[in-house]
C-alpha positions, 0 to 999 in steps of 0.5 A: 500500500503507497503513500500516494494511494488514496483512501479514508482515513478516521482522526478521533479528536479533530478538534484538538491542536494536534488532531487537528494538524493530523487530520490536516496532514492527513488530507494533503497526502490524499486520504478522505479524512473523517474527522471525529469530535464531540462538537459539531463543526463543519464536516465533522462526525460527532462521536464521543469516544468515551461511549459505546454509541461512539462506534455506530457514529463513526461507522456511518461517518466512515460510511459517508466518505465513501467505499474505500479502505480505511487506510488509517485510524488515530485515536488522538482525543485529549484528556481531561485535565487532572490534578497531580498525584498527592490530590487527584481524585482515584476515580479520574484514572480510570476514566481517562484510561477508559477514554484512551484506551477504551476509545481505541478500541471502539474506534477499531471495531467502527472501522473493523470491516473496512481495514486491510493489509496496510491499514494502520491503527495509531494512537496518541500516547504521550512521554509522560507514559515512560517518564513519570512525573508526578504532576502529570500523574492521569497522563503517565498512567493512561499512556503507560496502559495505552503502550500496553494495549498497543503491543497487544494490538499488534500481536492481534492484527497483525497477521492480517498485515494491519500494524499498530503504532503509538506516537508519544509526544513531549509535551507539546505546545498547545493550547491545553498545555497552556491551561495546565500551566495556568493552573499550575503557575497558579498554585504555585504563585509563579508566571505562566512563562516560568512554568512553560520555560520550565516544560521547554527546559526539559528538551536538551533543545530547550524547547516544545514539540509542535503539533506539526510535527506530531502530524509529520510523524503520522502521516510518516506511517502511511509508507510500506517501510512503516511495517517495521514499526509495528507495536513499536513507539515512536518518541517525538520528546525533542530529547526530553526523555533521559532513559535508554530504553 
């Protein structure tokens, strides 16, 4: 399967900052892109991916782009914002474990028919996910499970040659990161810049990962080569993460 053929490609998450850039990415490299978000917007299938109701409405979303493969699905949903470790309620892990990672699953089975050898199914993790941080306690745990979930999904699919990747981003310079050092330069009495400089001084680079180029690693995926990526995370941390492995 090339790059260049065409086909339908499914962003959960389209509203976001960096489903955005993906689906936009996705477009110009020639895919139908059916964007998913939980409000309604121009071209937009609505679907909350934290409900079961969710797989019926991306499957007539898919339905209504045509009677192409699915070539890709990115399950790019934020989540909801959490308080660190030393007070977030217990409850909230597993509801953004439940959105992520169940939400992968429920777009797979709205698109279950229509993959193929070479489809790719992506998700969105995060560098919180192998590096923990205490205050992003929500985002290290839902990620760590995600990275689980998606080596189990290679092993499940890929005998039908449809791979399984995670592209974990460092943080990343969006508005939602903004608002979480908010309220973080809030609590602690500091300037927001001090808190983002601090994020950025994390990076050797001494800066963020831009949705552009969380996008330009996903739509990389679409290339055959990309088979030899299967189960495996690709970390787009700008150097953030210390460990070897």
């Amino acid at each position: 399967m090339s790059a260049e053929r065409g086909g339908i490609g499914v962003v959960v998450g389209a509203s976001g900052a960096l489903g955005g850039a993906i689906a936009r990415r996705l477009a110009s490299a020639g895919l139908t892109v059916v964007a998913v978000a939980r409000t309604a917007g121009p071209g937009v299938c609505v679907a909350d991916i934290g409900s079961d109701s969710a797989v019926d409405a991306i499957a007539a979303g898919v339905a209504a782009a045509g009677d192409g493969p699915v070539r890709m699905v990115v399950q790019a949903a934020g989540l909801p914002a959490a308080g660190p470790v030393e007070t977030i309620v217990p409850d909230a892990l597993g509801h953004a474990v439940a959105l992520k990672a169940g939400g992968l699953l429920r777009l797979i089975r709205a698109v279950e028919d229509r993959l193929e050898r070479g489809s790719r199914i992506v998700a969105l993790g995060g560098h919180y996910g192998v590096e923990p941080a205490p205050y992003a306690c929500a985002a290290g745990v839902t990620n760590a499970a995600l990275a689980n979930l998606v080596r189990q999904l290679a092993i499940a699919y890929g005998p039908r040659g449809i791979t399984t990747h995670l592209v974990a981003p460092g943080p990343a310079d969006t508005p939602r990161l903004r608002g979480l050092s908010e309220k973080t330069a809030f609590a602690r009495g500091i300037p927001v810049e001090q808190v983002l400089a601090e994020r950025a001084a994390e990076s050797p680079l001494g800066r963020l990962v831009t949705p552009e180029e969380v996008a330009w690693a996903v739509a990389t995926l679409l290339a055959p080569e990309a088979d030899a990526l299967l189960g495996s995370t690709l970390s787009l941390d700008v150097g953030a993460r210390k460990g070897i492995f």
